[in-house]
Each structure stands twice: as structure tokens, then as C-alpha cells.
N, C-alpha and C positions, 0 to 999 in steps of 0.2 A: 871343520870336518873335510872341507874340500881338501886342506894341505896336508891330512893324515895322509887321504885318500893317494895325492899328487908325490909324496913322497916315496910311495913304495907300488908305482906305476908299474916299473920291470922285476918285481919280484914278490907280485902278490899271488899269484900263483900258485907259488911253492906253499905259502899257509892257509889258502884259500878251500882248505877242506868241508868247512863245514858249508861253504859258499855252493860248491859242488856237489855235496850231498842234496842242498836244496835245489837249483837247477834240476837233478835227475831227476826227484821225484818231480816235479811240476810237469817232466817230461812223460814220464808216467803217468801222470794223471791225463796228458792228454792222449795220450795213447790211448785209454780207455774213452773220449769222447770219439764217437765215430762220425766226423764232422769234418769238411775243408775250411782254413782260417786261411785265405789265399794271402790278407798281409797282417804284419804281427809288427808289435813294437816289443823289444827286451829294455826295461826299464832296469838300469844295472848288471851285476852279474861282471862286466869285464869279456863278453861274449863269449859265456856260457851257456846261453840259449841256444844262440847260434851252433855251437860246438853239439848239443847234444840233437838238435834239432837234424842233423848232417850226419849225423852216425846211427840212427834211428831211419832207416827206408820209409817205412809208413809214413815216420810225420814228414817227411823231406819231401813227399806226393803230396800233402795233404796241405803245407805251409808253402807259400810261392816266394813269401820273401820275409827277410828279418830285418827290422832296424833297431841297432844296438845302439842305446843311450845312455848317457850314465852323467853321474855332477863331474866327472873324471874321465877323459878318453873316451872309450865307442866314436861312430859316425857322427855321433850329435850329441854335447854340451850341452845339459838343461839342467833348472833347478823342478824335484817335482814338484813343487808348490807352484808354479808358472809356466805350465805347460805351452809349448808352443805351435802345439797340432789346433788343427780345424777339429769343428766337430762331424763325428762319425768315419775319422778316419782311419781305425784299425780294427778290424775283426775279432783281433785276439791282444791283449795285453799279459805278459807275463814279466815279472818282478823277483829275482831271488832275495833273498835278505838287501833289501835297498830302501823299503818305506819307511823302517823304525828311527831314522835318522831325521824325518821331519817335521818342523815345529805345526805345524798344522795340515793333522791325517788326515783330519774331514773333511777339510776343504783340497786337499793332494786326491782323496779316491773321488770327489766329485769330480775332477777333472777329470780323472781317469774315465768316468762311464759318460763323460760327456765325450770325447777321444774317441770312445767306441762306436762300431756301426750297433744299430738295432740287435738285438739278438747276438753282440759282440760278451766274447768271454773275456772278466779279468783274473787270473791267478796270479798270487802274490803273496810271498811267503817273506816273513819279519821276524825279528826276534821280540819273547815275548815276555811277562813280568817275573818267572821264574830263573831269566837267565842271569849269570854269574851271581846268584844270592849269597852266595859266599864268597866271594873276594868284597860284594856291597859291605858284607858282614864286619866284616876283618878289620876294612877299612876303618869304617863307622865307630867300632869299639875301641879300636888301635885312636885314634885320632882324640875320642874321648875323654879316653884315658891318659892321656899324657898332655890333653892341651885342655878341657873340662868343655868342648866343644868340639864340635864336627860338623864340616858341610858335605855339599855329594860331592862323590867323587866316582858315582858309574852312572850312565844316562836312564832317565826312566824307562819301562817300557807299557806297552799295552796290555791289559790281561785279552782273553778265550774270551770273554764276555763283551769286552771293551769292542772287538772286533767285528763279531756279529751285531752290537746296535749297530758300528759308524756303518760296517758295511746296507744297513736297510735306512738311515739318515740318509745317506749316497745315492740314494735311490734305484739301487742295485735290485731286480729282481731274481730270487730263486737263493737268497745269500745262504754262506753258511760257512764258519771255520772250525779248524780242527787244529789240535797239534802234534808234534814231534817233538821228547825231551830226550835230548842227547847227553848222556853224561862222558866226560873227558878227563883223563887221569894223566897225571903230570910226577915228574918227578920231585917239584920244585913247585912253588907259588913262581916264582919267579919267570919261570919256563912258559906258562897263563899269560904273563904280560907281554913276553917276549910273541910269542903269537897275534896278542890280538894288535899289538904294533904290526907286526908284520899281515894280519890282514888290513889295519887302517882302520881299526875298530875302535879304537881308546878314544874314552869320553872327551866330548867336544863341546861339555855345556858352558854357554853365557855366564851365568851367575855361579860358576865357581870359587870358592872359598878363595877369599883374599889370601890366607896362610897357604904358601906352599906344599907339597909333599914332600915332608924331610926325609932323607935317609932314616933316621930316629922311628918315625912313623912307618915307616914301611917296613922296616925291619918287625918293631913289635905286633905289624897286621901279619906279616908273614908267618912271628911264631902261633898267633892265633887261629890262623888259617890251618896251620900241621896239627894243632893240636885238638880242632873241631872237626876236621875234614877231611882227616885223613883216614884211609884204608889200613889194615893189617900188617899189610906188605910194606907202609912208610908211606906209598903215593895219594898224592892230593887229588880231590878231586874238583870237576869245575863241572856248573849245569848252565846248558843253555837250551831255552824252549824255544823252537821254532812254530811260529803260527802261521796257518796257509789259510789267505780269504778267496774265496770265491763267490762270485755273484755274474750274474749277467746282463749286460742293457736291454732296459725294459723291451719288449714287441710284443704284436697284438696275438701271436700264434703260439705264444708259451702258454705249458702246462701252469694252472692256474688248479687252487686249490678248492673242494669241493663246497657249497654252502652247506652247514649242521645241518642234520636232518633230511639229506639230499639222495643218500646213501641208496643202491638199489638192492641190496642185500642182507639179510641181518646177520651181523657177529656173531649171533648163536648159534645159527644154523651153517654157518661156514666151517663153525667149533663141533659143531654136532652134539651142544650140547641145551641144558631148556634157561632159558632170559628169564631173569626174577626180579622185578621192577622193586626200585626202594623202597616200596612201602609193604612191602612182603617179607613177611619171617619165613627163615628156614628154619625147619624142623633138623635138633642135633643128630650127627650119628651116632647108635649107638657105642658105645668107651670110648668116645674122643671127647676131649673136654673144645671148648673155642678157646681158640688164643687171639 
């Protein structure tokens, strides 16, 4: 992964849109925290962070400094799994598409909230298990079909679900993810690969299938791919979910959830309407039947 990565140093950029799209919004979302993060670490991205962080006044008050890191270029070479900060030493962590690349997430965000000061925010956004389901597809079938077997040949990903456990495993207080499903239309299957080369995306799994990818193979994934996935118009399409975790290092001053029962107000009467405890029939209205 690192030597996708190291490969296309000076012209990741130019394909690096969907990279940029996530950067903004994370910038976005902190825009809406009204909060100073005096130091931040950018955990990949190719200083993106930085970038958006400096074209945004507010965050540029609000953020006093960025340290751009990445397993490729930034200020500072790390792998996430082996962090090499002290603990509690950034207020804010943000991550654009950079965690889904390693082998162990759970033990990568525990580092993460260990990194952080008390009350330190992580945002970090990954790709998620709906992305490129259709070139998975193509492949799988194409490969099937012509050799009576198929290994992977795109990286796993994490689902929405996957992310809010690791993130409360983590010991991340306040967690919670969401996502973003981008769809991208292509002229070509081919034009999808030439991209994700050019972001440094193309799977980098260990136990890759001993059989090569033949031309043979990728041609009949291709016809499969136009013939499932194609729009009206002839163009393909490609889906990649983006998923953004957020959570924050535990402190004793956070909002904390109420105990059952605790409540100072009743549901009813905020509704303005009358509480009818489970053990009470309502009488039908007249001509409406219950459904």
C-alpha cells in the first residue's frame, strides 16, 4: 500500500477528488463545533486538512497548528497502527479516507483516543462496505467463470454498524457514524481503474490469489460490469460509501446521558396530549377500524 501510495506522490492530486470531498466536509463539520482545537494532527489526506483549514478564517482562529501525517509524505512518516505520539497530545484528530487501509482498526482508533487530550475530538472518514460493489462483482464472476474459482481482488471494508461498535470498543465517548454514498460514472470500467491507480487505491491485500489478473479476466469482468451497471446513456457506474466516525476522549465534564426514569417532564404533556399506560384499552373511534 505504501508503494501505491509512493508511486503517484506528485500526481495524486489531480484524482484525488473524492479525497477532497471528504477533507471538506470534516471541515464542515468542524465548523459547526464552536470550540478552539489549538493543536490537530491530519492523519493522511496529502495536507488537505491543512489546505481547507487555511482557506476557512474561522477554523484558521480556532486551529493554532496542523501536523500533517500520512504512511507517505506529510511532516511525519507513521504507520496508523504504531502511533508515535505521547498520550494526550492533540486536541483534535482528523483523518480523510486513510483508516480503511489498516489491518487493525481497533487497535489504530484506540491509539487514536489515546493521542488525544481529554475532551479531544477524533474525525475520520473511511471508505465503507458498499464501496466499488460492482467492479467486487465483475471481478468475482468474471474470474469464476472462466477459471471455476475466484479469490479477492478489492480490500474489504467496514460496514455503519462496524464503526459505531469499534468506535465505543475505543473507548471513545459521545461516538457516532454516518455516511456519504457517492455514486461516479465513468465512461469505461476501465477509466474506475485508471483512477483509483491514480489515487493509490488499488488493493494491496496479503493473501491475494496466486492466479494473476489476465487480460482474459478483466476483459470478461469488464463486459459484466457494462452489462449490470450500466446507465441508459452507455456510462458505468461506480459506488463508493464514505463513512465519518466521530467520537471524543472521555472527560469528566461531558454531557452524559440521563438515567430511565429520571426525566423532569412528561412526553405527554410536552405533546399536549393524555399517557395511556400498557395496561389500558383504548376505546375505537368511531368508522375507523385498527390496523
Amino acid at each position: 500500500m505504501r508503494a501505491h501510495k509512493r508511486r503517484v506522490t506528485n500526481t495524486w492530486r489531480d484524482a484525488a477528488f473524492l479525497h477532497q470531498r471528504a477533507a471538506a466536509d470534516l471541515a464542515e463539520r468542524l465548523q459547526a463545533i464552536r470550540r478552539d482545537f489549538p493543536r490537530a494532527l491530519a492523519l493522511g489526506g496529502g495536507g488537505l486538512i491543512s489546505d481547507e483549514v487555511r482557506t476557512r478564517p474561522d477554523l484558521a482562529a480556532r486551529i493554532e497548528s496542523v501536523l500533517e501525517a500520512d504512511v507517505v509524505g506529510g511532516a511525519l512518516t507513521l504507520d496508523p497502527e504504531h502511533l508515535p505520539f505521547a498520550t494526550a497530545s492533540f486536541d483534535l484528530i482528523a483523518s480523510p479516507l486513510a483508516l480503511h487501509w489498516t489491518n487493525d482498526l481497533a487497535g489504530a482508533l484506540v491509539q487514536l483516543r489515546l493521542a488525544l487530550k481529554p475532551d479531544g475530538l477524533l474525525l475520520a472518514s473511511l471508505f465503507g462496505g458498499e464501496t466499488l460493489h460492482e467492479l467486487r462483482y465483475a471481478l468475482l464472476a468474471a474470474e469464476s467463470e472462466l477459471t471455476g474459482g475466484a479469490g479477492p481482488r478489492v480490500a474489504p471494508f467496514a460496514s455503519l454498524q462496524d464503526i459505531a461498535h469499534l468506535l465505543q470498543r475505543a473507548g471513545f465517548a459521545l461516538p457516532a457514524a454516518d455516511r456519504d454514498v457517492v455514486i461516479v460514472r465513468y465512461s469505461e470500467p476501465t477509466r474506475l481503474l485508471a483512477d483509483l491507480r491514480a489515487m493509490g487505491e488499488t488493493a494491496a491485500l496479503s493473501e491475494r490469489s496466486p492466479r494473476g489478473l489476465s487480460r482474459r479476466i478483466l476483459v470478461r469482468a469488464f463486459d459484466i460490469y457494462r452489462e449490470l451497471f450500466s446507465d441508459p446513456d452507455g456510462r458505468v457506474r461506480a459506488t463508493f460509501e464514505i463513512l465519518t466516525a466521530t467520537g471524543w476522549a472521555p472527560h469528566e465534564n461531558q454531557q452524559k446521558p440521563l438515567k430511565p426514569g429520571s426525566a423532569a417532564t412528561r412526553l405527554a404533556d410536552a405533546l399536549g396530549t393524555t399517557e395511556i399506560s400498557a395496561g389500558d384499552v383504548v376505546s375505537p373511534v368511531p368508522g375507523r377500524t385498527p390496523t
